[in-house]
N, C-alpha and C positions, 0 to 999 in steps of 0.2 A: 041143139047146142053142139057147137065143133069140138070133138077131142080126139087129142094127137095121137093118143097110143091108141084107139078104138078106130081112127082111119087108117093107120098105119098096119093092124091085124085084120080088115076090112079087105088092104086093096094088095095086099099081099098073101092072102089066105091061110092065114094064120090060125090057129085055134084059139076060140075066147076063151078057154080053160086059164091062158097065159094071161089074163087082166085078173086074174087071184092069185097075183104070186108079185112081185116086184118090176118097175119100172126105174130107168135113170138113163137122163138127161146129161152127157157132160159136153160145155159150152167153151170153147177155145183152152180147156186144160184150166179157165180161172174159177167153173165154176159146174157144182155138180150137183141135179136136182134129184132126186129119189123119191120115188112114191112108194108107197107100201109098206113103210119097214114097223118096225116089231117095237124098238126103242133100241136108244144108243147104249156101246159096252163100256165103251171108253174113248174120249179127250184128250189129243195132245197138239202140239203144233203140227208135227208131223204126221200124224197117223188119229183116221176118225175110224171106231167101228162102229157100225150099225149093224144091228139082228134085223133079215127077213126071213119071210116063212119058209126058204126053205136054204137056212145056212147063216152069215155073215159076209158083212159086204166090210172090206178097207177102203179107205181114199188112205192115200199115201202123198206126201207131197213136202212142203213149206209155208210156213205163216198160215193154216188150217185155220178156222173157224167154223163155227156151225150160224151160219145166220142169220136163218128162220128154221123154226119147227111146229108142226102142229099133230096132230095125232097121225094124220097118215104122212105127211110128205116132211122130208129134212133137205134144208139147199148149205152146202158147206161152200166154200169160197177160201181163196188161198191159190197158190202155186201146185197146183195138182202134176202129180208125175204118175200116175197109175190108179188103175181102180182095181182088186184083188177080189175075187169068191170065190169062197170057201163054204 
């Protein structure tokens, strides 16, 4: 079965250590997918954070929402202006 981030550390030689720590996807600024994370800190329009394992992640933007979420992955949606970690 195809998957993006395991061809992506495959054909660039990357270490598979980095598939246990966070992935993210952000798609023309409207839309940002994330794998891995810990659970959310906080909810606003402007500003999502999420806990990953090693830190906090922001989406920063306008009109934020989260969704979908399921235990490993969160997709926020919204006018995205940056992605911050910390």
């Amino acid at each position: 079965m195809f998957n993006f981030f395991n061809e992506l550390i495959s054909d660039y030689g990357l270490e598979t250590s980095l598939l246990n720590s966070f992935n993210i996807v952000n798609m023309s600024n409207k839309l940002v997918y994330i794998e891995g994370h810990k659970g959310v800190i906080s909810i606003s329009k402007e500003n999502i954070s999420i806990r990953v394992k090693k830190g906090v992640l922001c989406v920063v933007g306008k009109n934020l929402q989260i969704k979908r979420i399921s235990h490993t992955t969160v997709v926020v949606i919204g006018e995205i202006k940056e992605i911050e970690s910390y």
